[in-house]
Every structure is written in C-alpha cells, then in structure tokens.
N, C-alpha and C positions, 0 to 999 in steps of 0.2 A: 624646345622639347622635341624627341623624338618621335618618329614613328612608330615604333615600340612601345615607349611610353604610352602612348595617347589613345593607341591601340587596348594595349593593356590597363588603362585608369580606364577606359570607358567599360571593357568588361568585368572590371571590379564593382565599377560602382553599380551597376546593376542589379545586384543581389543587397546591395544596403538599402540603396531605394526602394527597393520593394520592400524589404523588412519594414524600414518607418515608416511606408504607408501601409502597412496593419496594424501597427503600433495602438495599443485601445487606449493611449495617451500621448498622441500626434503633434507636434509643434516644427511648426516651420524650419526655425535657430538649430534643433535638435538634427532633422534633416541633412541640413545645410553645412552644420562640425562633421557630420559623419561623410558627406561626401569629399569635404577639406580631408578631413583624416586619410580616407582613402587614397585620394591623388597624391598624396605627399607621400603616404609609403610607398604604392607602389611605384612612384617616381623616383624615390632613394633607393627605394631595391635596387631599381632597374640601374640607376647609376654608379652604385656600389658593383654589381655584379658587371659590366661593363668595364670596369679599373681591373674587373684581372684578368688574368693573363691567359688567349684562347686555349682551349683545348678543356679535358676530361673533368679538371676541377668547378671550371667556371658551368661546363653541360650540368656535373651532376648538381652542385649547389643550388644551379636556376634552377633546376627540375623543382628539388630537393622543397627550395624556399616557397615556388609558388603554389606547391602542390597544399603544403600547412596553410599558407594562406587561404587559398581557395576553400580550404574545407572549414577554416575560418568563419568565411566569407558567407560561405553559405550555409552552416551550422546556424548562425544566426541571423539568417535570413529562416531557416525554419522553426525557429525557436519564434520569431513575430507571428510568420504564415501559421504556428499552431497554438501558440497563447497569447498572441500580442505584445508581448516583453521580450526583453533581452535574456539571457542564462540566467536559471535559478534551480531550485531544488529539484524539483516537481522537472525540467529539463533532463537535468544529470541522473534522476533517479528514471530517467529512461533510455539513458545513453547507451544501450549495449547490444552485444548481438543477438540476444535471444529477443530484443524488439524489435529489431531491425526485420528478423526471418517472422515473425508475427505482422508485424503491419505491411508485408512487402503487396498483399492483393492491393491495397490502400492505397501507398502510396508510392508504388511502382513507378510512375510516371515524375515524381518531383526526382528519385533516386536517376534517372534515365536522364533526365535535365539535367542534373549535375553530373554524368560522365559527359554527356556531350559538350556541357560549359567548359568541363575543366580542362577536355581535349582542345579546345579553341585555344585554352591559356598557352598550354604547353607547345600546341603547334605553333601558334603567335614568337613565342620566346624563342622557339627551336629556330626558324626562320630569320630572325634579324639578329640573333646571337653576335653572330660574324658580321653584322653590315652596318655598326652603330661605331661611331669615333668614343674613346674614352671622353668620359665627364670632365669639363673644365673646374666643375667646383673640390674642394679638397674631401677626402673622407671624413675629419674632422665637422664641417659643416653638414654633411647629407647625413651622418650621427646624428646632430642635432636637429635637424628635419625630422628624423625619425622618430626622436625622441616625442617631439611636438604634436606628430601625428598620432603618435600611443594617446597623448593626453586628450587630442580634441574627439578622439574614439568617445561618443558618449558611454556608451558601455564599458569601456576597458576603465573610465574615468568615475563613473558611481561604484563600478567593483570596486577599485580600489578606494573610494571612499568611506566604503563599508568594512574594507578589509583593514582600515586605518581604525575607524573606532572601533570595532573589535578585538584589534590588538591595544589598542589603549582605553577600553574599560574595563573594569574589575572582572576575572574567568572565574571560572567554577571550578574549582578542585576538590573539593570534600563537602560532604555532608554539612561539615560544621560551621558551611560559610551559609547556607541557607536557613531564613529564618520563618518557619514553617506557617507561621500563624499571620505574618503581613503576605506570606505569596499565596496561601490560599488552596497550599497542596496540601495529598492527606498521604503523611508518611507511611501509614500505614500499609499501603500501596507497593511499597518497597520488599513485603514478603508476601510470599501468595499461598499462606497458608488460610487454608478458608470451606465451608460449608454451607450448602443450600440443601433445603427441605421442604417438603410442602407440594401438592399434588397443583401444581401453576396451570396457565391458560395455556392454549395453544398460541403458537407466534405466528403469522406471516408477515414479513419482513421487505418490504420492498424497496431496492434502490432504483430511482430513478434520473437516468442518465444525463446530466447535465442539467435538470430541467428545475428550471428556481421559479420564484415567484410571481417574476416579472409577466410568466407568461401567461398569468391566468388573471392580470389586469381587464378587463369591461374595456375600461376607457384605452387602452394602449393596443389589446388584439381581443376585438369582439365575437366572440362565437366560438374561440381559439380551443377551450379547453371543457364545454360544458361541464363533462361526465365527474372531473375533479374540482369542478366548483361546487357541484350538487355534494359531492363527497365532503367538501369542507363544512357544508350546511350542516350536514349528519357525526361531524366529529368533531376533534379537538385538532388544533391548529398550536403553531407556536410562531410568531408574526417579528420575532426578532430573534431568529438562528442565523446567528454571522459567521460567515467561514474567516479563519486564521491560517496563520503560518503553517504549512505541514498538512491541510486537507484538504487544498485547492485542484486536486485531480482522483481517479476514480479510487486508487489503493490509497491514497492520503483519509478522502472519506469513509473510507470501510473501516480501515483502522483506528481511526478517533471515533467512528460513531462505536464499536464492536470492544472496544478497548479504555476506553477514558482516556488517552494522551495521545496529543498530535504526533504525525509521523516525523517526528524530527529529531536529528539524532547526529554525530561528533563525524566527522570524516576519520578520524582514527579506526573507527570500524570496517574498513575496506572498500569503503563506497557502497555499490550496489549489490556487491557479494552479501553482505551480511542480509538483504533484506530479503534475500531469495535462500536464509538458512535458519537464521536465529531469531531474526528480529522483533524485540518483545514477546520471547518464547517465556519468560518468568511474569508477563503481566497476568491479570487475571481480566480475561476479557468474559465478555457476554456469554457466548459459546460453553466456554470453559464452566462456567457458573450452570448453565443450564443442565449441561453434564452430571454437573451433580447433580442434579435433581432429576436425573435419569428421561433428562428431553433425547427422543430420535430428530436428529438433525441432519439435513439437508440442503447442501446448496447449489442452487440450480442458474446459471448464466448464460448468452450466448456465443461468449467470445473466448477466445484460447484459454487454458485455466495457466499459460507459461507466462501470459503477458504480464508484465512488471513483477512474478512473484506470487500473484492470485492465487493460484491452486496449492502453493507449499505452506501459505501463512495459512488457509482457511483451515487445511487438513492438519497443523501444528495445532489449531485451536480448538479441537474436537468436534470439527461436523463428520460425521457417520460416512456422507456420501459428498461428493465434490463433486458437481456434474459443469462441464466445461462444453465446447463443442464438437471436441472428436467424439464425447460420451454422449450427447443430447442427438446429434447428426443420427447416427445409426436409429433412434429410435420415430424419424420422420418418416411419414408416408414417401415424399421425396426427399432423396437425400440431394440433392442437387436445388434443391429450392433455399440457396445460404445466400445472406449480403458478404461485401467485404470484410466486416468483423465476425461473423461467423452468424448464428441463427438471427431471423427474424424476429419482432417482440411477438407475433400474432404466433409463430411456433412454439416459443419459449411459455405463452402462457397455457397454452393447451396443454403442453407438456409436463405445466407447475399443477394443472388442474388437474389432471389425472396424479402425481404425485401428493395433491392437498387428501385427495379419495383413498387410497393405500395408505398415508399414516392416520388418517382419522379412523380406518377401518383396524387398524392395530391396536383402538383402545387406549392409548400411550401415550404423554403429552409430545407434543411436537413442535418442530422447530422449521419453519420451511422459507428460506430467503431467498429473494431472487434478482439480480439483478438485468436491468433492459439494456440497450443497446442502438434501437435505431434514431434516437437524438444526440447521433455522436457528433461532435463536430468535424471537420468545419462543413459538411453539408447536410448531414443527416441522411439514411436511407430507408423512408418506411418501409412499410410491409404491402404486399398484393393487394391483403385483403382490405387495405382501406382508402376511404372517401380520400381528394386533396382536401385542402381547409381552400373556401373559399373565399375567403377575405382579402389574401394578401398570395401571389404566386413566389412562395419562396419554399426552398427543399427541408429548410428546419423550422418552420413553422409547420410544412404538411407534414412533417414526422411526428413534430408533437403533436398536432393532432391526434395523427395515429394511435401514438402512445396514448393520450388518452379516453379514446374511445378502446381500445383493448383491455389497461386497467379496468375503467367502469364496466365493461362487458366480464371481466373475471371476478371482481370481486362479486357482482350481480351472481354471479355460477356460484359463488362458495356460501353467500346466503342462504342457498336453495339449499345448502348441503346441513345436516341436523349438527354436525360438530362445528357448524357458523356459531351456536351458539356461547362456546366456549374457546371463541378462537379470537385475538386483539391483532388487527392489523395496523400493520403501522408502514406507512409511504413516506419517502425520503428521499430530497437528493443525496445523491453523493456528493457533487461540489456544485458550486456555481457554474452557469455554462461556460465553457470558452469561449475561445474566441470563431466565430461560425458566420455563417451569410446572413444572418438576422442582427447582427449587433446596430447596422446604421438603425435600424428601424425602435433602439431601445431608446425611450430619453434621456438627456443627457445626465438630466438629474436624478434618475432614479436610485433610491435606498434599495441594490440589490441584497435579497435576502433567501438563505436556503426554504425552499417547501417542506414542513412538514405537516403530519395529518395523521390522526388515531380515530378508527374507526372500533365501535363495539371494547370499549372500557371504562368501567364505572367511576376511574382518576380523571382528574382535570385540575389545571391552575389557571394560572392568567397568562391570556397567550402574546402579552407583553412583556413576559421577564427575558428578560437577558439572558440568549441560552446561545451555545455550541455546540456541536457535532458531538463532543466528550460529554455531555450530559445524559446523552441519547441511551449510556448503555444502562445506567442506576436507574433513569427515570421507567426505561422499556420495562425493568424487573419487576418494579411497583405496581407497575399495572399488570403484569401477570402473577401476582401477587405469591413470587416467590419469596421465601425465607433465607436472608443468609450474613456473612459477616467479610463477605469481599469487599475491598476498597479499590478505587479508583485513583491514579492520580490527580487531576485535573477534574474527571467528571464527578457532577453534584446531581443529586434527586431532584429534579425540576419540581415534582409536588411534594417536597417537604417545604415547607415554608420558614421553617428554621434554618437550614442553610443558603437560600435565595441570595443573592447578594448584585447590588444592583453596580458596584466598586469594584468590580475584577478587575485585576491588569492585564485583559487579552492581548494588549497592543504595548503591553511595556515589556521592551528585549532584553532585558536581563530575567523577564520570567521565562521568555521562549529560552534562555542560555542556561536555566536552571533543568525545566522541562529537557532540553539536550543531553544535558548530563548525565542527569539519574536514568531516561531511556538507553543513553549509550552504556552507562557505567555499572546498572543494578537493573535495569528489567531485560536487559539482552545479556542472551551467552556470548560472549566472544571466544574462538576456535582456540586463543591459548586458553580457555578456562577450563577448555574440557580434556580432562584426565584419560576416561575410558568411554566409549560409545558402543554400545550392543549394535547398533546400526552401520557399523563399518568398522566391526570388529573380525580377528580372526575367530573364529566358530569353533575349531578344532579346541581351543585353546581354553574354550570353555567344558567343565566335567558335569553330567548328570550324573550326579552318584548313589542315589538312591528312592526307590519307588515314582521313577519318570520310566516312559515309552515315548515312542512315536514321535517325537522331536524334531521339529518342522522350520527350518531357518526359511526367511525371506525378506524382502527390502521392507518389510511392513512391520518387522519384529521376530518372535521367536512362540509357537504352537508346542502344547506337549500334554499329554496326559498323567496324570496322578494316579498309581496304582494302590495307592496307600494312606495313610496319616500323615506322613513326615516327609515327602519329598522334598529334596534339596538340589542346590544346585551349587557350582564353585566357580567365582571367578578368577579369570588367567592372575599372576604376579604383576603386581604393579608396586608402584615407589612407594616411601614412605608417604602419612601422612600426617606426621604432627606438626610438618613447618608449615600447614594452613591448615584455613579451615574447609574443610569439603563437605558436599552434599551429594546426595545421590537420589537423584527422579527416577522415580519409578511407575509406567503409567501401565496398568494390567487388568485385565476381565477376568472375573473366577464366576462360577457359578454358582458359588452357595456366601454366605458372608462367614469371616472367618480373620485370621489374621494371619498380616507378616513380617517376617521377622530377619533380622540383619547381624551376620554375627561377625565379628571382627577381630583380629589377633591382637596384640600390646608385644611390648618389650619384654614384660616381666609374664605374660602367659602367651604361650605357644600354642594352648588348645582351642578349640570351640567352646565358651564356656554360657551357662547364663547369665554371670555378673558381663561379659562380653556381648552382650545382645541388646539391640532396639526393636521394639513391635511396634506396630502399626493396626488397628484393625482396620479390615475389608467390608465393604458391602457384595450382595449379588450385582454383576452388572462392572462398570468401567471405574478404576480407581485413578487416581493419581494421588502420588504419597511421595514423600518428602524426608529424607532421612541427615539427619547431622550429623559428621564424627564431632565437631568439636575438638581435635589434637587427640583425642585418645586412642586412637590406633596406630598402630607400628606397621612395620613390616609385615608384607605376607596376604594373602590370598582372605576376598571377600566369600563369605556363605551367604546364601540367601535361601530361605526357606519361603515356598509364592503361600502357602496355606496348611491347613489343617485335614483339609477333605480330599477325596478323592474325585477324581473327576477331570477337566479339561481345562486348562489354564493359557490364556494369549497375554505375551507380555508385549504389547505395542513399543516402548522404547524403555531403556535404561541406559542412565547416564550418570557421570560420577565429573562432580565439576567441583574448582574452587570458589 
C-alpha cells in the first residue's frame, strides 16, 4: 500500500468514525464495515487514478473525485453529529442554501473543519500524484473492490434496501387503489371546502423545543423540570403521543400538529423547493379553520422565520403576523442580547406577554403561538436570566431548565391577566429531542414520548389513548369549542370517543406511501398546476374597469377601493379551459358581507352573462372562496366582481389552478 493511500484511508476514515460514534444506535460490526468500506474505496480510487496517464486528466479527475467524496464523507458525518442516523428526510429536507446561510453563527466551526479537512485531502493527492508507481492489480479487480465497498457502506447498504422494497411493493397511483375505511383516512380531507362558527376560546399555543417527556422523569432528572410538572397536575396530559415519519424535527412537528398529515410528501415535487412555496397549501389546517371564525392570529419565534420554510408556510396558513427574529430583535431593550439561533426563550416570552395584552385588549378571539428555542440541540443555549439546574452539570439539561422556569413564570403572568379566563393553553413538543449532550444520560429503555399538557379546558379523555402530532389540530378545536365541518387527513378528535381507535397503522409503510400521495398529489399545488398567479403576475395586464380607485399592487396582493355597487375587475387572456377542470382561490378582506361573483365566457356566448356567472357569499373580515369551472368555460378573459358595496377591498392572493 502506498503512501498516498494510507495517508488518504486514514483521513477518510475519520469523519465515519466519528459519525458511528454518535450513532443513537452504536454497534461495534456496524463501525467496523464502514471503516472496511472506507479503505477499500479510497484505496481503488487511489489506484484507479494512478493507472492514468500524468498530467491534466488524471489532476482534474483526482481533484474532481475526492472532492464528492469528501463531502460525502462528511455530509454524513453531520447527519450522526446532528441526528444520530445516516440520511433521511428530516436531513435532505434541510439540505439547502438558505440553511446553510441560517445556521452559519451555529455551526461555523464544523463548516471551517471541513474546508480545512478537505484542503489536507487535496494537498495529500496534489503531492504524491507524480510519486506513486502504477497499481499492479488489473482495473477489472479494483471495480470489484469498489463495488464491495459501496456494499459494506452501511448506509449506502440499508438505502438501497429500502429503495429495493419500495420499488417492489405495491405504489400509490390513484385514489382508487386506497381503501379508505381499513387506512383510517378521512377522504374528505381532499377538498377544503369548509366553515367555522362560534365565538371560541382564546389559544396560546406552545411549542416546545425538543423537550419530551423523558425530561420531567423524578426518578431519571430530579428537580429538572418543577414548574411543568406542577403544570401537569393542573391539566390534561396525553401520556402516549408518538412521534412518526415526517414529524421528527421542528417544521415536521408544526405541520402535523397545525395540519392533520405528517410532513411527507413524493420527491417528484422538487425536493425542498415545493416546501418553501406550496406545500399543503389546499389542506385545511388549524390556522386556516380559526380564520374563519375570525381568530387574530400570531406567531411569535426566536429564530429566522427562512429556516426550513417557517415563515412562508405559517403566513400561507393565515396567521395575521409572523414574527421571526429580524421582527422580534428590533423590539428588545438590547438588540444585541441574541443566542445563535436568534432570541433568547426569557426575550421571546416577555415579548409573547406583551402580545397575549394587546390581543386580549382588542376584544377578539385570539390565536397566539409560540415557539422556544434555547433546548436546541446538540448543546442547548439558555438564557442570562436563569439559575443552572443543579443536579447534573450539562448545557441541555440547564436549558431545559431554563425553559422551564420561563414557561411557569408566563403562563403564571397570563393568569393574572382577566382574558386567562377564557384562554386554553396548550404546551407541545414539536419533536422528540435530537440528538444533544444529554442522550448518555437517558435510559436505555426508555418509552420516548412527545410532552403534551392543556391547561384551563373544560375537555378531557384518557391520557392513554393512542395519539399523534395529527390529532393535535381536531382535538385543540374541541376544546376551543369551535363550530365547523373541516376534515383532517390523518388527524382524529382525541375527545370523541367514537373515533378513538386503539388499531392505527402508524407504523405500516404503505400507510405512510398513501399519506405521500394524496399530500404530494391533492393537498399541494404543484407549479405546473398553476395557470394564473395574481402574485407574480403582470399587473398592467390586469383592467379595473369600473367603480375601482386607488389600486395598490404589492408582494402581498392587490389594495383598491370601491366607489360604487358594481366594481369589476378583468383578468389578462389566458388558454382555454374545457380540457380540465380548474379552480380559482380566492382569499380577500371586504368590509361589509356581501358577495362574489365570477363571470366567464363559453364558446357559444361571448358576453358577460348571468346564466355565465358563480357567487360566492362574503363575510366582513378575511374570506377564502373557491370557485370551479368544471369545462364550462371557453376562451377568453375572467371578470371578477370582489362585492356589492362600496368601500376598501384587499385581495391577499388569487390563483387559477388545475
């Protein structure tokens, strides 16, 4: 073996060992293939690239090959270092640049390891390029090395055992291969036509970051958690919330508790493009539900509102205000007082606290969510203002701490406050913790399970049934004892006792390949669906033609006032639409209730006609409406009439989709 070589197998293997020993399922054997694996590739490389011939092929190819490797190498060295497993969804659904420029205060230094690593590889190769005799074995044989060592890759070797039965059992292509009543979904779920009614409780909505059950064991961390054990005394609990496929990081949980279906979804969709535009834009989540029934909604976090997509799905789902940390920073006495992921929890709840004050003071029901931050892993960074925990000297146990002495110190503030009495709070992880510097210290055997807790609501079941993240959004409704006729895919009313079911197949994969479908195929837009977009439309091309002023274009939608009865509006030329079927969303604020109305041309009439017309009625306040051609429209240019009344009209989006 060369010096090259041996050089180079030792700096590979580097980054795998460390990966299997973060592994939160460690096995010697497991170790032991991956650093065979390792030496054998890069031992073929090396002798492969050695057989040709010096000069600019053989420079760029080495460059070329060890460069993929390297990142390789080390891609899944951070994929242990941050979840303890090899590549998975929850990985790739953060593989991009906009997380990269997000976590860089973070993790600047693992980013800084790898240029200097990978500079070693290159200068290593650069320098013995020239000074190594060709390989005595044939290329034929160092193929087959290679081949060997793809196999003993454990990782390269469960993908593709997964990607084996996947392709060899039954896919999902239609509707008609699901059979609704053994998987336990509600088809209904598939249209989001739907209404709420009913003057509901106020919400505060807590997610809590990483932080499961384990931690507020007695016997496991004593003293760890008081303020949310005392809280567990005073509420409701639900003692078997299991996280699943698709909610095992912090957008995975927001979206199946907010939504009813886990976040999983077809690669045909773009990757991680769709989930930062459309994705599950046709469900009918929490949010959306609450809208109608005219909740002010707010959501308040301390960390980028870019990271994974946050900011674009929450504000897709109708919250009012999306407060992130470029928006929350400006409003701190020191703006300079940020962790690495952006505000503190001890900023973020003062901040929630003065925001619970200003909607309670509006009269209005309210909606106010918040998500924490300093139990992030893998170290945790509390905040100034609090004690360490004194039990145990570790950085995410004294976070949780923190965090829970901050909870019990806010929710204690919102009791004080007189709209406590018609307000339901509900505390949540969002996933299980990762992987973080307190795992040795959990037992081996412990039944992880998500925290949840409802304080101040007159519902209650048994906080042993069988529940998920996707229950979270039906059962929250129930106890704000809203009115309405939204379906969920997946999520069930935890306190209906008639749907209870103790037989789900959370863990059978052809539900999760079902669940894939329908979110990839009927609750997401994908970009060929959409026809027309008000949002990134040409403007000019749209005509106000009678009794409109003041007409206001912006990324947010389109502003105008009504000087009349009848104002109209026309949109640009677009294709025919009888070889589908289309829809057109419409989400718009009027101020008085009234209606709207869609007028469309035919083949056989060219005019604006009334037998050519759909209405819709409006409320005061935020609509979303839903309009079908159903093939009966031809060629030619959309009317749209927003009302009847005079007055100020905001159309938030309009879209014309198949």
């Amino acid at each position: 073996m060369k010096p090259m070589q041996i050089i180079l197998i030792c700096l590979f293997s580097l980054p795998v060992f460390l990966a299997h020993n973060y592994s939160l399922d460690p096995s010697a054997i497991t170790t032991i293939s991956a650093l065979i694996s390792v030496s054998l590739l890069v031992y073929c490389v090396c002798a492969l690239l050695i057989n040709l011939r010096p000069g600019a092929i053989r420079n760029t190819l080495g460059l070329a090959t060890f460069s993929v490797l390297a990142i390789y190498f080390y891609a899944q060295f951070l994929s242990y270092y941050l979840q303890g497993s090899y590549f998975n969804q929850q990985f790739f659904f953060h593989s991009n640049f906009t997380t990269l420029i997000e976590t860089w205060s973070v993790y600047y230094p693992l980013a800084l390891l790898f240029i200097g690593w990978a500079i070693c590889i290159c200068v290593v190769f650069l320098y013995f390029r020239n000074r190594v005799l060709r390989s005595k074995y044939s290329n034929e044989l160092l193929a087959l090395l290679l081949v060997s060592a793809l196999v003993l890759d454990p990782g390269i070797r469960d993908a593709g055992r997964v990607k084996i039965r996947s392709m060899t059992s039954p896919g999902i292509e239609s509707l008609q291969q699901i059979d609704w009543e053994q998987s336990g979904l509600d088809r209904n779920a598939l249209e989001n036509f739907y209404e709420a009614t009913g003057v509901g409780k106020n919400l505060v909505l807590v997610f809590l970051e990483g932080l499961e059950t384990v931690y507020m064991e007695e016997s496991i961390f004593p003293g760890l958690t008081p303020n949310l054990n005392a809280l567990n005394a005073q509420g409701w609990q639900l003692n078997n919330l299991n996280q699943i496929e698709g909610t095992g990081w912090t957008m995975g949980g927001i979206v199946a508790t907010l939504c009813g279906t886990p976040l999983v979804y077809e690669s045909s969709l773009g990757g991680n493009n769709i989930l930062f535009t459309r994705f599950l834009d046709k469900a009918a989540c929490l949010p959306d539900i609450l809208r109608q029934a005219d909740y002010q909604q707010v959501f308040m976090g301390g960390a980028s509102l870019d990271f994974a997509g946050k900011g674009d799905f929450l504000k897709q789902h109708s919250y009012d205000q999306v407060l992130g940390r470029a928006a929350l920073r400006r409003q701190l006495p020191d703006s300079s007082y940020l962790g690495a992921w952006g505000l503190f929890d001890d900023s973020l709840f003062a901040l929630a606290l003065q925001q619970y004050r200003r909607l309670a003071a509006e009269g209005k029901p309210f909606n106010l969510t918040l998500l924490t931050v300093d139990t992030h892993h893998p170290g945790g960074e509390p905040s100034s203002s609090c004690s360490p925990y004194a039990g145990i000297d570790n950085s995410i146990l004294h976070a949780v701490h923190c965090t829970d002495y901050l909870v019990g110190n806010f929710i204690e503030q919102l009791k004080q406050h007189p709209a406590y009495e018609d307000t339901v709070v509900v505390m949540v992880s969002d996933h299980l913790a990762l992987r973080n510097n307190a795992f040795s210290l959990f037992p081996k055997d412990y039944e992880r399970r998500l925290y949840f807790n409802v304080l101040n609501s007159d519902h209650q079941a048994s906080s042993q049934v069988l529940a998920t993240p996707m229950d979270l959004a039906p059962t929250i409704l129930k106890m704000l004892d809203i009115t309405h006729d939204a379906s969920f895919l997946v999520g069930i009313d935890l306190l209906d006792a008639d749907v209870q079911r103790s037989d789900r197949n959370i863990d059978d994969p052809r539900w999760e390949n079902i669940i894939r479908y329908i979110n990839s195929n009927y609750l997401t837009t994908t970009e060929n669906e959409v026809l027309y977009s008000l949002n990134r439309a040409n403007w000019d091309e749209i005509d106000f033609v009678n009794h409109v002023e003041n007409v206001e274009f912006s990324q947010n939608g389109v502003k105008f006032n009504a000087t009349g009865n009848d104002p109209y509006f026309i949109l640009p030329e677009l294709p025919s639409f009888q070889q589908k079927d289309f829809r057109i969303y419409i989400t718009i604020d009027v101020e008085q209730a009234s209606a709207i109305a869609l007028y469309y041309l035919t083949d056989e009439d060219k005019g604006y006609s009334e037998a050519n017309k759909l209405t819709r009625q409006t409320e005061a306040g935020t609509n979303q409406l839903v309009f079908s051609l159903n093939r009966r429209a031809g060629q030619g240019r959309l009317r749209i009439d927003p009302g009847l009344n005079s007055g100020k009209y905001f159309i938030r989006s309009l879209e014309i989709r198949s």
